[in-house]
C-alpha positions in Angstrom: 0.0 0.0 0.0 1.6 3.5 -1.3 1.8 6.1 1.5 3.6 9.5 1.1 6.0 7.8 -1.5 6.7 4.9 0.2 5.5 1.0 -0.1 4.7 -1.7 2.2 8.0 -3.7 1.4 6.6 -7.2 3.4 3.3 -6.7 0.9 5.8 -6.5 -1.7 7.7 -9.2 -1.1 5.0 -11.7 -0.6 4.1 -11.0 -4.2 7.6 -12.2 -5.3 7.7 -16.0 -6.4 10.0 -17.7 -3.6 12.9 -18.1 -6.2 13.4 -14.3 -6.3 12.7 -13.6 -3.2 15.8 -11.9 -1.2 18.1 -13.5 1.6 17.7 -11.9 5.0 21.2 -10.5 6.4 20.8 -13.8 9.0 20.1 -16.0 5.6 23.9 -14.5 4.3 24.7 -15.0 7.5 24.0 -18.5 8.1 25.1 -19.5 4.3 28.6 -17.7 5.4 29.1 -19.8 8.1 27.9 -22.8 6.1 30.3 -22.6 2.9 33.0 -22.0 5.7 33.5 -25.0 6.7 36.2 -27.0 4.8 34.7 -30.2 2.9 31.2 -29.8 3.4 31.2 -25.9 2.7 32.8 -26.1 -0.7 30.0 -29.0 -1.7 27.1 -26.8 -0.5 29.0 -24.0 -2.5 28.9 -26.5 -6.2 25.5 -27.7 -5.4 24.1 -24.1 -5.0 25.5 -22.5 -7.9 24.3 -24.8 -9.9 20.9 -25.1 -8.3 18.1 -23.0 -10.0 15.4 -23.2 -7.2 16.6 -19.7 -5.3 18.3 -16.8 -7.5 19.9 -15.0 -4.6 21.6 -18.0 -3.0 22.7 -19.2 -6.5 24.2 -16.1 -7.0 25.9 -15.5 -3.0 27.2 -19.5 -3.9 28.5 -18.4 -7.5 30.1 -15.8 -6.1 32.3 -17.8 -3.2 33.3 -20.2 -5.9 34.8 -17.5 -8.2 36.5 -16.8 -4.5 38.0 -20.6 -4.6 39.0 -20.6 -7.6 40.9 -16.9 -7.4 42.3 -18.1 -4.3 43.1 -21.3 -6.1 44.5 -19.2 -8.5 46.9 -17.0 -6.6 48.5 -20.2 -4.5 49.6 -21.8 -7.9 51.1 -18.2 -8.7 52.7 -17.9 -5.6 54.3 -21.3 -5.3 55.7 -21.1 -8.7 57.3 -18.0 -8.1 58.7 -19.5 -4.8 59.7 -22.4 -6.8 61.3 -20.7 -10.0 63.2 -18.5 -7.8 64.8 -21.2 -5.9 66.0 -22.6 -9.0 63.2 -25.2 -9.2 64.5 -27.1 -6.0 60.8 -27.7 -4.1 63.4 -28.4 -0.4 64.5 -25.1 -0.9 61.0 -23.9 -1.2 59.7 -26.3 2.1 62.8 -24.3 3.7 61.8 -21.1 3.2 58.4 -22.1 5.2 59.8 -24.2 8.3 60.6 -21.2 10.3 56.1 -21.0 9.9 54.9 -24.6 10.0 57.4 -26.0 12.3 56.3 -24.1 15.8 52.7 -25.8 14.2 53.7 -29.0 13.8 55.7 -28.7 17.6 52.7 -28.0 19.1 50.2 -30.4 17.3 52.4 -33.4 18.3 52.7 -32.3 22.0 48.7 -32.4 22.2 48.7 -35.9 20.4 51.2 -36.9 23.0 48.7 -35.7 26.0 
């Protein structure tokens, strides 16, 4: 119902077939938090941008696969570069990380130990 300008946006929305009908922030929310997680997230994320049943979701999924593959993207660039300027030796590479990944490593074979 129009008023000054201004429109009843639940009235509007009801009118909407469910496929177009928008994502609340908790929806984005909760989706976040479910393509987050590490196995199960990324199948959620394939399964909804190819789904047709809900537009907004199948875009919010399309959009954090173009994420995995950039980042995807970027690792392959980054290890090459790390490889090729080490002269393509891969230990030298797996050197220049240890100072990182050791402390890790340390620490996740004290709790195993426990």
């Amino acid at each position: 119902m129009h008023y000054y300008g201004y429109y009843d946006e639940q009235e509007t929305e009801s009118q909407l077939p469910r496929e177009f009908r928008p994502i609340t922030a908790w929806g984005y929310l909760g989706y976040e938090l479910l393509f987050l997680l590490p196995v199960i997230g990324f199948l959620f994320v394939i399964i909804f941008s190819i789904s047709g049943s809900h537009v907004n979701r199948r875009g919010f999924a399309r959009y954090h696969l173009l994420l995995y593959i950039l980042a995807f993207a970027a690792e392959i660039v980054l290890f090459s570069v790390f490889l090729f300027k080490n002269g393509g030796d891969l230990q030298a590479v797996l050197d220049l990380f240890k100072p990182y990944y050791t402390p890790i490593v340390d620490q996740a074979k004290d709790l195993i130990a426990k």
